[in-house]
mmCIF file of the N, C-alpha and C atoms, coordinates in Angstrom:
data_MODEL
# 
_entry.id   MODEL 
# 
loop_
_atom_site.group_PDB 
_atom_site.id 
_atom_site.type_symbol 
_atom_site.label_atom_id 
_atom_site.label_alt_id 
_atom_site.label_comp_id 
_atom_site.label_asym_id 
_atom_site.label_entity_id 
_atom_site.label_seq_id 
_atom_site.pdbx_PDB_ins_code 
_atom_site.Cartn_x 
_atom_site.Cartn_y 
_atom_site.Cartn_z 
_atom_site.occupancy 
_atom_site.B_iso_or_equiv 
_atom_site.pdbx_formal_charge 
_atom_site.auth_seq_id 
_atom_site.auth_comp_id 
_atom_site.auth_asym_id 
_atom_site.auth_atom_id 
_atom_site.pdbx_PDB_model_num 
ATOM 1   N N  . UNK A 1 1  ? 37.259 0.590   -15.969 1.00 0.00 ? 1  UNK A N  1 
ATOM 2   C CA . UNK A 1 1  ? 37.622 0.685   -14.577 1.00 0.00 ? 1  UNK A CA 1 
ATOM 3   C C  . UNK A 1 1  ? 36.541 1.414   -13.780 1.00 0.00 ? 1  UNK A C  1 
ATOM 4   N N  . UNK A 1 2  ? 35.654 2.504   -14.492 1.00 0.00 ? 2  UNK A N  1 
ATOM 5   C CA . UNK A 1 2  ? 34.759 2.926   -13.465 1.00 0.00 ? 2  UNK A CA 1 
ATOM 6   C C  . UNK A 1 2  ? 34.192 2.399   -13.685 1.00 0.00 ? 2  UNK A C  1 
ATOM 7   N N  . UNK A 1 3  ? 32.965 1.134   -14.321 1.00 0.00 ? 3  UNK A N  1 
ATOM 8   C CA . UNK A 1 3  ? 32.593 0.400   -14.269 1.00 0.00 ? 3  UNK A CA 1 
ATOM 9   C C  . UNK A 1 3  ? 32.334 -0.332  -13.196 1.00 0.00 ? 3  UNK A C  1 
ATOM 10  N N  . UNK A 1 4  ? 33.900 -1.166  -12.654 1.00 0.00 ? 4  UNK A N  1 
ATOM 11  C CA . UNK A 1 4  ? 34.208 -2.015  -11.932 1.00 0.00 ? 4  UNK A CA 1 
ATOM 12  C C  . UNK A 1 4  ? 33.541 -1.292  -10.510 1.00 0.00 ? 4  UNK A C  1 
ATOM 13  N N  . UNK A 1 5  ? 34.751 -0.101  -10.280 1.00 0.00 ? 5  UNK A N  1 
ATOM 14  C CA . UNK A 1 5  ? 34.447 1.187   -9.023  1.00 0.00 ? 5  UNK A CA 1 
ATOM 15  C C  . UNK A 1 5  ? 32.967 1.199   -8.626  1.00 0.00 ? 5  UNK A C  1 
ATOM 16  N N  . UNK A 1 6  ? 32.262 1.393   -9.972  1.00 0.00 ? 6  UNK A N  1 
ATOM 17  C CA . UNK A 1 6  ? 30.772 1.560   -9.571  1.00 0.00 ? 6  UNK A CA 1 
ATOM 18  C C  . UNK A 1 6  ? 29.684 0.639   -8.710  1.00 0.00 ? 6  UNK A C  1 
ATOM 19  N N  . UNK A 1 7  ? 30.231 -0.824  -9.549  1.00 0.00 ? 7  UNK A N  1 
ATOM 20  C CA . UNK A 1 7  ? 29.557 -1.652  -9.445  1.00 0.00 ? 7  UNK A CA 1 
ATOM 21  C C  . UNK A 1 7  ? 30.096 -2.422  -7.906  1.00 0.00 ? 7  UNK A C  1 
ATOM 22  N N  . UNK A 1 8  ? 31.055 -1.996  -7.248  1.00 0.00 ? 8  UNK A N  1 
ATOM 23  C CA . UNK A 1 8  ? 31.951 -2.472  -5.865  1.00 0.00 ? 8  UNK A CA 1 
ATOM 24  C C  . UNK A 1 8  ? 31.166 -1.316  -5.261  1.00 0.00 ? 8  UNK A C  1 
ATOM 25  N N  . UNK A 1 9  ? 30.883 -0.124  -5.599  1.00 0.00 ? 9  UNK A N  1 
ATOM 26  C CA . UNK A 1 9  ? 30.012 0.595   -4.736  1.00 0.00 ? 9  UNK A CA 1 
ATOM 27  C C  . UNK A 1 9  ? 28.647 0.179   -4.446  1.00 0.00 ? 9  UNK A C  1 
ATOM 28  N N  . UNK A 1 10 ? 28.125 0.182   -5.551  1.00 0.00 ? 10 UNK A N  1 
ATOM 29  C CA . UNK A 1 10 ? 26.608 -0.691  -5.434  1.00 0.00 ? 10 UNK A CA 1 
ATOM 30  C C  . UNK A 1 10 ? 26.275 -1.549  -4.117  1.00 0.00 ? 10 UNK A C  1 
ATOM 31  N N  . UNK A 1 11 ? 27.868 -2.621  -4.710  1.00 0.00 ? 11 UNK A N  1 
ATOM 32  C CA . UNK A 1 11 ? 27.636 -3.901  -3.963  1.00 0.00 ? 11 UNK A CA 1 
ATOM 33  C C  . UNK A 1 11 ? 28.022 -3.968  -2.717  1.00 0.00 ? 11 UNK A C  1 
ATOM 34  N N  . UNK A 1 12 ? 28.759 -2.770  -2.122  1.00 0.00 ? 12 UNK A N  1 
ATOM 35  C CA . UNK A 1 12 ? 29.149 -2.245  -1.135  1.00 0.00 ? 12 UNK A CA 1 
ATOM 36  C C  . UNK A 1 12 ? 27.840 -1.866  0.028   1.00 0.00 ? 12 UNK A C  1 
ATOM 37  N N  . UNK A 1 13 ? 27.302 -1.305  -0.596  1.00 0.00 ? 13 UNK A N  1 
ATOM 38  C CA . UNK A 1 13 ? 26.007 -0.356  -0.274  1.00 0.00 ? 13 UNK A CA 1 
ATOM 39  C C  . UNK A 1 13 ? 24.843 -1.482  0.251   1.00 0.00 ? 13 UNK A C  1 
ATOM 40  N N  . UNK A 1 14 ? 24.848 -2.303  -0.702  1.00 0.00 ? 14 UNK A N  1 
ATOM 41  C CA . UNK A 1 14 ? 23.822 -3.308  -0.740  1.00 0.00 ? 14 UNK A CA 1 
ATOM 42  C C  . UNK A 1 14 ? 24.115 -4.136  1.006   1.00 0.00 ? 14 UNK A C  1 
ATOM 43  N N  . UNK A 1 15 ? 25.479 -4.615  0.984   1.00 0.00 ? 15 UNK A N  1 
ATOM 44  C CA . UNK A 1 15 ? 25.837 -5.256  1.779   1.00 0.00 ? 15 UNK A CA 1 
ATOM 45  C C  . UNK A 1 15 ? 25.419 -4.641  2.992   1.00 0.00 ? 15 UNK A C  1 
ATOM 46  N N  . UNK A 1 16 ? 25.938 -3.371  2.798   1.00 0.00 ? 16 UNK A N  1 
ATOM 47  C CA . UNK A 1 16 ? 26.111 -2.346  4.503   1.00 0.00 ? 16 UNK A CA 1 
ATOM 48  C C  . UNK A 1 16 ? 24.247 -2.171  4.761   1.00 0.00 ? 16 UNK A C  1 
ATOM 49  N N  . UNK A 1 17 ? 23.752 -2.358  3.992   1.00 0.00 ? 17 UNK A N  1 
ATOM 50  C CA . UNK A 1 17 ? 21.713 -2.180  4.206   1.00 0.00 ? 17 UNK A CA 1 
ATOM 51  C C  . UNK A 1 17 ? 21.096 -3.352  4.926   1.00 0.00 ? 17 UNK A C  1 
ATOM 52  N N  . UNK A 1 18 ? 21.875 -4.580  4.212   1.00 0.00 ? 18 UNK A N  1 
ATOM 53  C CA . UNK A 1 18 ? 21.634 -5.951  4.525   1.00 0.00 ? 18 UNK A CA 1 
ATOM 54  C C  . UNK A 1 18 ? 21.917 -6.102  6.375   1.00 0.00 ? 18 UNK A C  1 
ATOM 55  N N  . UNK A 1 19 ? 23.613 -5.561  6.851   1.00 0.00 ? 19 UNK A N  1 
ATOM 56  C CA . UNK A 1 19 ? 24.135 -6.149  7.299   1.00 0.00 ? 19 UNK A CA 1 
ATOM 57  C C  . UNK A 1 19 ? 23.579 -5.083  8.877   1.00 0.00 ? 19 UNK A C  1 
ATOM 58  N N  . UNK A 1 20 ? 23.058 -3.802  8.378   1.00 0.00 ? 20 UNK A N  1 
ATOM 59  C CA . UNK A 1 20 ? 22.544 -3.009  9.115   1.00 0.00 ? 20 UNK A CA 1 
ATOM 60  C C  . UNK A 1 20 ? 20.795 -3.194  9.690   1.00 0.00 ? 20 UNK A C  1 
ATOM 61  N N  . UNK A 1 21 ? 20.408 -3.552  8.788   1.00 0.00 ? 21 UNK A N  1 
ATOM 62  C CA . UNK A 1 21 ? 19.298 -3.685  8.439   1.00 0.00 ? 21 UNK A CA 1 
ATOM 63  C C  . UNK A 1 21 ? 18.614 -5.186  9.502   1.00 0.00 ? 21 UNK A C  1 
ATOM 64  N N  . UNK A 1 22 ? 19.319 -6.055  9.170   1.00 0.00 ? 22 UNK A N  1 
ATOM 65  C CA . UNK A 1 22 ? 19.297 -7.647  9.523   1.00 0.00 ? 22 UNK A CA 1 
ATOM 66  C C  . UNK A 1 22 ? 18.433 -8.259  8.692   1.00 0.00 ? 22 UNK A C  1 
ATOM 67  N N  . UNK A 1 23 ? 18.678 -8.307  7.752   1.00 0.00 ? 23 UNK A N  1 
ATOM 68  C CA . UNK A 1 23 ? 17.850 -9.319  6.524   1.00 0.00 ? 23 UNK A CA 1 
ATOM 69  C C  . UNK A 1 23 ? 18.094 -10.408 6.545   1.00 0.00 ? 23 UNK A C  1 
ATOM 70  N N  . UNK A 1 24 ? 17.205 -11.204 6.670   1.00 0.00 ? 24 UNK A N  1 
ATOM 71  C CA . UNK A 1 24 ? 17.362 -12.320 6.584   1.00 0.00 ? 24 UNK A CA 1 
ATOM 72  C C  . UNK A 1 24 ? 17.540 -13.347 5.079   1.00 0.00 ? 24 UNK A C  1 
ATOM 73  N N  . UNK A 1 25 ? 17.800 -14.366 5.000   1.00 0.00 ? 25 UNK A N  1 
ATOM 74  C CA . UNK A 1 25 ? 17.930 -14.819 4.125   1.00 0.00 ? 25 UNK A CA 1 
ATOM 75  C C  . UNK A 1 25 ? 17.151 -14.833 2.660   1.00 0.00 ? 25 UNK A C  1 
ATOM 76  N N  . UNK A 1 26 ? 15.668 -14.809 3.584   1.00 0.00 ? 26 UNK A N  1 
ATOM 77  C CA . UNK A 1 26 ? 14.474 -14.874 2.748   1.00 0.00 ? 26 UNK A CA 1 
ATOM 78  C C  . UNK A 1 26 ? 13.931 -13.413 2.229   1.00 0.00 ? 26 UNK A C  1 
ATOM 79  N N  . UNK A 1 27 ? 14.519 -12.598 2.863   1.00 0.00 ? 27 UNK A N  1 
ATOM 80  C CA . UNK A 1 27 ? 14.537 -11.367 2.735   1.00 0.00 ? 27 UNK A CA 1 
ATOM 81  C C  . UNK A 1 27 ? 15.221 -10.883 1.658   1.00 0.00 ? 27 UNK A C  1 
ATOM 82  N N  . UNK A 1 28 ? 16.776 -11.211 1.651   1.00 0.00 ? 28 UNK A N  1 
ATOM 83  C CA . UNK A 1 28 ? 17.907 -10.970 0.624   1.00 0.00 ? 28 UNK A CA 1 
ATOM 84  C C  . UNK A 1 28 ? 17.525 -11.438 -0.694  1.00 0.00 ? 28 UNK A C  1 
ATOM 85  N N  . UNK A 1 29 ? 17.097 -11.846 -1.053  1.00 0.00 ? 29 UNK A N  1 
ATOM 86  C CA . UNK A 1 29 ? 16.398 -11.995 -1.874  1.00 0.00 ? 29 UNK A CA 1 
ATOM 87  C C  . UNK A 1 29 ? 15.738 -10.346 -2.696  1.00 0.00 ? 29 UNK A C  1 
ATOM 88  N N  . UNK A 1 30 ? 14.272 -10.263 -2.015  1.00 0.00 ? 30 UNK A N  1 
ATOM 89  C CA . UNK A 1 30 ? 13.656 -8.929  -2.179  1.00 0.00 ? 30 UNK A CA 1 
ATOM 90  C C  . UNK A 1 30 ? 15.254 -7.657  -2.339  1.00 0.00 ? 30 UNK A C  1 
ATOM 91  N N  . UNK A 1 31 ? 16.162 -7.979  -1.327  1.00 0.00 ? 31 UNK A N  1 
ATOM 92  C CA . UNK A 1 31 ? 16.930 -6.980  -1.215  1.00 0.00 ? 31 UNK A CA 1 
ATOM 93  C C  . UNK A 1 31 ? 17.834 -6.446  -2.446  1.00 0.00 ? 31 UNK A C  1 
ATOM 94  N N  . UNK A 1 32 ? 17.926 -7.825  -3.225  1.00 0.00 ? 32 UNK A N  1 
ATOM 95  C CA . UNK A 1 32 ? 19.135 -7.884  -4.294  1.00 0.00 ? 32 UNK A CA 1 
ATOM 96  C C  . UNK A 1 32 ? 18.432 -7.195  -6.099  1.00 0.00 ? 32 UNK A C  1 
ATOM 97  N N  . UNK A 1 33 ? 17.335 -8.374  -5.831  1.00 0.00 ? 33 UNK A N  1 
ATOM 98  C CA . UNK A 1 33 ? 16.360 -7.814  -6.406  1.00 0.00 ? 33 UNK A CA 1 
ATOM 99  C C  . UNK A 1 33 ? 16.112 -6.269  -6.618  1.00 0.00 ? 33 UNK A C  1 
ATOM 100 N N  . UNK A 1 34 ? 15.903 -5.936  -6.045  1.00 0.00 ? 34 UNK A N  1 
ATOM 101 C CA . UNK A 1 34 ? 15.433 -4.460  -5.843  1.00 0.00 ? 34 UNK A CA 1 
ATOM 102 C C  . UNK A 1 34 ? 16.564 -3.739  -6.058  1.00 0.00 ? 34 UNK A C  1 
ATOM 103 N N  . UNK A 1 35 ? 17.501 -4.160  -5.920  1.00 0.00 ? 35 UNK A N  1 
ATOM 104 C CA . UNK A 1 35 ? 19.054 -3.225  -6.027  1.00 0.00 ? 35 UNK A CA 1 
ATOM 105 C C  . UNK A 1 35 ? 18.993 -3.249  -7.382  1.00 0.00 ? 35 UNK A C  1 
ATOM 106 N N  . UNK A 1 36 ? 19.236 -4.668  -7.780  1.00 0.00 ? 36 UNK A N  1 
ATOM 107 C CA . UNK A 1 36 ? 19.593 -4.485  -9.108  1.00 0.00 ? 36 UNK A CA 1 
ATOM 108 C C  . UNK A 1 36 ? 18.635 -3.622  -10.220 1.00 0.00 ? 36 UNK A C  1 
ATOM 109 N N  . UNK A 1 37 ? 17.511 -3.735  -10.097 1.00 0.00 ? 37 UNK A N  1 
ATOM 110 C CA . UNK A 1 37 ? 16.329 -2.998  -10.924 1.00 0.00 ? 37 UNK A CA 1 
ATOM 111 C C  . UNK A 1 37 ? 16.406 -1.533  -10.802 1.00 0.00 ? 37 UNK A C  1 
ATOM 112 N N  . UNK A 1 38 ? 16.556 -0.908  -9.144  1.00 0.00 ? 38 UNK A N  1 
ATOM 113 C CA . UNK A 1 38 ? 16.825 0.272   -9.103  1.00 0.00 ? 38 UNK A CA 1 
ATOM 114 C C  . UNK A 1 38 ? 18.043 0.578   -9.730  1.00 0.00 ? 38 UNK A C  1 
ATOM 115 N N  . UNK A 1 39 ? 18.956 0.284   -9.713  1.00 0.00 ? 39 UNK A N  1 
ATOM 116 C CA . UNK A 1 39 ? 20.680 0.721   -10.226 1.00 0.00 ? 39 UNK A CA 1 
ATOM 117 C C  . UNK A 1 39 ? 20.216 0.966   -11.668 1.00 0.00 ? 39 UNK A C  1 
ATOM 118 N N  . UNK A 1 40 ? 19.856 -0.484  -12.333 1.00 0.00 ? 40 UNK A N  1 
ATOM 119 C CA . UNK A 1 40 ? 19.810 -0.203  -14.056 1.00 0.00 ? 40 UNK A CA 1 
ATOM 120 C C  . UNK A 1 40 ? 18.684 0.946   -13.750 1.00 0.00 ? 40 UNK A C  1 
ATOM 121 N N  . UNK A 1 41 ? 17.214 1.315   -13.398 1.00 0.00 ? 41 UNK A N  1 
ATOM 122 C CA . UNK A 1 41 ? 16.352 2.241   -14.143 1.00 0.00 ? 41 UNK A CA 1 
ATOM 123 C C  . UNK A 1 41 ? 17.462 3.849   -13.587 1.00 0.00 ? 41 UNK A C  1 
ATOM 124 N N  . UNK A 1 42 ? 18.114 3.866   -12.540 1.00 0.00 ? 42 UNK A N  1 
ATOM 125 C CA . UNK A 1 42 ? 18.798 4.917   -12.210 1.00 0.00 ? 42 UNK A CA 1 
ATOM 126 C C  . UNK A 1 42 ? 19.940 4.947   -13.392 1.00 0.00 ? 42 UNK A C  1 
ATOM 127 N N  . UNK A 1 43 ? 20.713 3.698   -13.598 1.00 0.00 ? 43 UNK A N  1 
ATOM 128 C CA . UNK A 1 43 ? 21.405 4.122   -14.584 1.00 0.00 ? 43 UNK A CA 1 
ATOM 129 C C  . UNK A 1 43 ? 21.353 4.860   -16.117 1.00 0.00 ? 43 UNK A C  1 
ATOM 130 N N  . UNK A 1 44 ? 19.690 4.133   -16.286 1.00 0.00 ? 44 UNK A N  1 
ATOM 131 C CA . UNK A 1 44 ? 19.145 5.256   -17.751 1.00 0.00 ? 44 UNK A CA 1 
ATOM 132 C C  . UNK A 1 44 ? 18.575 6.164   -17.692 1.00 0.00 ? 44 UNK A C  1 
ATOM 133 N N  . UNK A 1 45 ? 18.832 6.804   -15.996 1.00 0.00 ? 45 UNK A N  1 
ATOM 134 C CA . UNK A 1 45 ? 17.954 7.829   -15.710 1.00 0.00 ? 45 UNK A CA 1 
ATOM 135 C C  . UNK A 1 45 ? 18.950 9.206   -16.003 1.00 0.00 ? 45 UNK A C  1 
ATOM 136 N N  . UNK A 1 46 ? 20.475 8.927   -16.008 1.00 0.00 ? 46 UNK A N  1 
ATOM 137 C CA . UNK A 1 46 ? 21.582 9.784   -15.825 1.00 0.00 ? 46 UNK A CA 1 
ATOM 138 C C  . UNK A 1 46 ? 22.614 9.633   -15.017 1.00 0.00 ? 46 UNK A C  1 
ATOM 139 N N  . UNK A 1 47 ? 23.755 10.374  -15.130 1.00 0.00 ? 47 UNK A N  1 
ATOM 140 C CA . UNK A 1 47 ? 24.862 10.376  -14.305 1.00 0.00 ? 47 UNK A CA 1 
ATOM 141 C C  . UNK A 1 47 ? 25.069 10.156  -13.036 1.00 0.00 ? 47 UNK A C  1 
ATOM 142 N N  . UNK A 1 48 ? 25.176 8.826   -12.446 1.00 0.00 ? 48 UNK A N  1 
ATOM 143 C CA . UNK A 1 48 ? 25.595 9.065   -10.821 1.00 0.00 ? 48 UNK A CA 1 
ATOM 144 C C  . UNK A 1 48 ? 24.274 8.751   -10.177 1.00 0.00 ? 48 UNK A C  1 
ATOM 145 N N  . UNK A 1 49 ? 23.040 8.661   -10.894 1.00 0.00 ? 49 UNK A N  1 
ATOM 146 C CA . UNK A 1 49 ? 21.696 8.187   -10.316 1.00 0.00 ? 49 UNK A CA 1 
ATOM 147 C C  . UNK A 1 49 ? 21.859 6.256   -10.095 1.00 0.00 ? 49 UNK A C  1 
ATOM 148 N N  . UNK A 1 50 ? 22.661 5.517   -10.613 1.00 0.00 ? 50 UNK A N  1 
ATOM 149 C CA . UNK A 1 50 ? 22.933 4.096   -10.881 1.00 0.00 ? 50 UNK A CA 1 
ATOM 150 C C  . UNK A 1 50 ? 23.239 3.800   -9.025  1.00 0.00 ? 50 UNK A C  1 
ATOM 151 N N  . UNK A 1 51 ? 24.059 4.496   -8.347  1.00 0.00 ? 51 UNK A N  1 
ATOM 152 C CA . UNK A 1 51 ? 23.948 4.162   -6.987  1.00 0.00 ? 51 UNK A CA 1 
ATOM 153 C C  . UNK A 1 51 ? 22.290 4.335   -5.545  1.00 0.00 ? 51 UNK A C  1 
ATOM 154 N N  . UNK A 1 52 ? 22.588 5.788   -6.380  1.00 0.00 ? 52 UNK A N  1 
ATOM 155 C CA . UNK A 1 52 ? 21.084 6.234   -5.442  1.00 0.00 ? 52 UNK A CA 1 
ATOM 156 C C  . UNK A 1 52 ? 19.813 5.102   -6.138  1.00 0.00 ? 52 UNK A C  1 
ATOM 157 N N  . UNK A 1 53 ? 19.654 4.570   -6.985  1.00 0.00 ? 53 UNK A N  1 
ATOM 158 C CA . UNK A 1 53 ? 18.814 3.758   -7.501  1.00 0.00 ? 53 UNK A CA 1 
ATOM 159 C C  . UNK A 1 53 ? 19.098 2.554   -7.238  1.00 0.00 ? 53 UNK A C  1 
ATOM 160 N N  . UNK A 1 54 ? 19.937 2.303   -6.753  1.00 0.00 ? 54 UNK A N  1 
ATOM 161 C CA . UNK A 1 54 ? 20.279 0.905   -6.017  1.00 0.00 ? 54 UNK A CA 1 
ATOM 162 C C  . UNK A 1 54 ? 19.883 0.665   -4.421  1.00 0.00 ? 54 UNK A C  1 
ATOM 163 N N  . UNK A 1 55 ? 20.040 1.804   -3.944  1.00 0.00 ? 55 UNK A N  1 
ATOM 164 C CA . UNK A 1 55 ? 19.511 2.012   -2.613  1.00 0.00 ? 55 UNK A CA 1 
ATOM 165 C C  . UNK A 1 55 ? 17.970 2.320   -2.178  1.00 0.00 ? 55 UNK A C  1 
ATOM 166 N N  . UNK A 1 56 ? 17.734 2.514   -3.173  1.00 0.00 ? 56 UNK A N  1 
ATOM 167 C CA . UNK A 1 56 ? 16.453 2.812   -2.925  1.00 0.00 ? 56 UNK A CA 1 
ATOM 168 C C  . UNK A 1 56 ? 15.353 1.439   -3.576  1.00 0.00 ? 56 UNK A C  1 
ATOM 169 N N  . UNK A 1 57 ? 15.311 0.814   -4.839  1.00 0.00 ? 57 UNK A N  1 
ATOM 170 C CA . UNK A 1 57 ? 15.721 -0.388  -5.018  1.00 0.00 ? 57 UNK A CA 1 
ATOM 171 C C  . UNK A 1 57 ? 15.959 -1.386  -3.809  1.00 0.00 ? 57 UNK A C  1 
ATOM 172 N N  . UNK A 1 58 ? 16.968 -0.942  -3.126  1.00 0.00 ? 58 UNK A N  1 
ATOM 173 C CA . UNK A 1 58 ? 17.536 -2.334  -1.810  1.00 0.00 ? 58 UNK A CA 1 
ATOM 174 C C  . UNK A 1 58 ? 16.248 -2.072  -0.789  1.00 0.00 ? 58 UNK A C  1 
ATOM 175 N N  . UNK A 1 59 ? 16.155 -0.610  -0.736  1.00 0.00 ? 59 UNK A N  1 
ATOM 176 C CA . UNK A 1 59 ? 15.067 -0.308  0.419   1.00 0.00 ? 59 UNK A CA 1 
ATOM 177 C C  . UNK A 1 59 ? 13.581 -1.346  0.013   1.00 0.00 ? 59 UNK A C  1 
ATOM 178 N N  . UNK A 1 60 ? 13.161 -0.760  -1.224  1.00 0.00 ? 60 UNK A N  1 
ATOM 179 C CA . UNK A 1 60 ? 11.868 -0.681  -1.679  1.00 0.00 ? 60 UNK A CA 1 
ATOM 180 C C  . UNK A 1 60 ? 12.277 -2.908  -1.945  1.00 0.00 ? 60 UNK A C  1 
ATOM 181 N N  . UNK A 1 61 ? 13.008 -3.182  -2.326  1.00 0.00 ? 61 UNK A N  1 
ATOM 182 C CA . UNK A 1 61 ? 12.781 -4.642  -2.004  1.00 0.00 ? 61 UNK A CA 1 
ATOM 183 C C  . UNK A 1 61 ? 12.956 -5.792  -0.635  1.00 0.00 ? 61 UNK A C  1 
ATOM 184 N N  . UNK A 1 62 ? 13.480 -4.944  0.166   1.00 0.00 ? 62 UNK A N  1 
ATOM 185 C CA . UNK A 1 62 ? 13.161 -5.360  0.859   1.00 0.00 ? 62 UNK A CA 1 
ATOM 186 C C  . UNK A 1 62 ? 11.967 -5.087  1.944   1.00 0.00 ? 62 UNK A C  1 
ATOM 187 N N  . UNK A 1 63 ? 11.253 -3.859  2.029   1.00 0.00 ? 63 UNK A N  1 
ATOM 188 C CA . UNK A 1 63 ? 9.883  -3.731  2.446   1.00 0.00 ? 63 UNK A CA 1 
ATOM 189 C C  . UNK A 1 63 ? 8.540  -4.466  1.123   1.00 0.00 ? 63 UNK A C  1 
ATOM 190 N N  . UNK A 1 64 ? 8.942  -4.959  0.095   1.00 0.00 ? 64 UNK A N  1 
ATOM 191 C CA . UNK A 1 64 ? 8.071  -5.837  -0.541  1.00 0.00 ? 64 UNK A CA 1 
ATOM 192 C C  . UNK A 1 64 ? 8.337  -7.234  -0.080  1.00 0.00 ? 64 UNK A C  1 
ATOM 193 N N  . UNK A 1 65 ? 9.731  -7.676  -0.155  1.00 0.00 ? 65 UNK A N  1 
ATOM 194 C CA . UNK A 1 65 ? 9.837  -9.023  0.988   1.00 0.00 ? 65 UNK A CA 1 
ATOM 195 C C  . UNK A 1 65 ? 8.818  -9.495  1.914   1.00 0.00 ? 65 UNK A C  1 
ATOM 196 N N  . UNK A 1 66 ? 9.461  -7.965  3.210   1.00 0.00 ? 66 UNK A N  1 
ATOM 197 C CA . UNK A 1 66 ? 8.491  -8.241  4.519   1.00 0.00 ? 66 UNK A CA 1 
ATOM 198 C C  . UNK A 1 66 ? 7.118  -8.132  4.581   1.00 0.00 ? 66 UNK A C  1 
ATOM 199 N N  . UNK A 1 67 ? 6.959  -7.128  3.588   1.00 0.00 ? 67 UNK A N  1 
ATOM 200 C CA . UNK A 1 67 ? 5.382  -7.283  3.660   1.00 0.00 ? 67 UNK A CA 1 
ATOM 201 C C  . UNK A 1 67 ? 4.871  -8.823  3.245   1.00 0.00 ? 67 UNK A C  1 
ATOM 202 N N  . UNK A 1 68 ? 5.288  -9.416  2.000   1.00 0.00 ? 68 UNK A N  1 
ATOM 203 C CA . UNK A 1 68 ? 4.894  -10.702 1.744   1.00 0.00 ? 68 UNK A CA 1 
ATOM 204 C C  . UNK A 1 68 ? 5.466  -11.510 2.567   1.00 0.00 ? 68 UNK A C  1 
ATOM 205 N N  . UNK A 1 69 ? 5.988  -12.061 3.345   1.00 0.00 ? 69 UNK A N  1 
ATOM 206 C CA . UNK A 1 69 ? 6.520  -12.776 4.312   1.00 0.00 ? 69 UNK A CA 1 
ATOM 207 C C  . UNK A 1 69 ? 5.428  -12.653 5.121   1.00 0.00 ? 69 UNK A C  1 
ATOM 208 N N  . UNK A 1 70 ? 5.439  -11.824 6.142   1.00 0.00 ? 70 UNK A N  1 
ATOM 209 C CA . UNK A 1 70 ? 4.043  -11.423 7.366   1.00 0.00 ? 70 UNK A CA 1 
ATOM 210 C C  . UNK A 1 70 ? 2.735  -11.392 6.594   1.00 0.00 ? 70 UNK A C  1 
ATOM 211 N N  . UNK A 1 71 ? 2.236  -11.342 5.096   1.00 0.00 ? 71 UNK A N  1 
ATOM 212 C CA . UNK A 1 71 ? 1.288  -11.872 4.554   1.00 0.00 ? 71 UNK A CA 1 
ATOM 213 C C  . UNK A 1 71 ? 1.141  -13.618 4.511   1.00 0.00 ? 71 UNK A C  1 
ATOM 214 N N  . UNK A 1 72 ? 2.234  -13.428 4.494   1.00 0.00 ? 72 UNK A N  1 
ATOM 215 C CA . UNK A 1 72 ? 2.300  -15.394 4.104   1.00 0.00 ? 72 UNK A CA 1 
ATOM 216 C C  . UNK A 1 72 ? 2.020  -15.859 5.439   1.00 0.00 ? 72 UNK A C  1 
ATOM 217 N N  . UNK A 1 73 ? 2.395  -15.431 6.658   1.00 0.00 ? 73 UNK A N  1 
ATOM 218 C CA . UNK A 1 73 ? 2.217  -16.085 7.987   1.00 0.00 ? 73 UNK A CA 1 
ATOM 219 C C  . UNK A 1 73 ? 0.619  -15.824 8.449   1.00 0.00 ? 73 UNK A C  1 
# 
């Protein structure tokens, strides 16, 4: 069950960055990406780091997105 809790937080978090943020499609991508990689290295990092590593993760993929996007143009 905290499992579940955790992982509805994550995905919670992710959403509210996206939805704040205005990511675009091509973006969400980088965004999800990055969540997920941050969460797991936060999760083998210790207790309660699996969220803050998701956010930061969501951040850090989606400024690799935009940068490659406005490279690509």
């Amino acid at each position: 069950m905290k499992l579940i809790n955790s992982c509805r937080a994550v995905l919670t978090g992710i959403l509210a960055f996206c939805l704040i943020s205005g990511v675009t499609a091509a973006d969400a991508k980088g965004v999800v990406k990055g969540a997920v990689v941050g969460a797991t290295a936060g999760h083998f990092v210790g207790h309660g780091h699996a969220k803050a590593g998701a956010v930061a993760g969501a951040v850090a993929g989606h400024h690799h997105a935009a940068k490659k996007a406005a490279h690509a143009k």
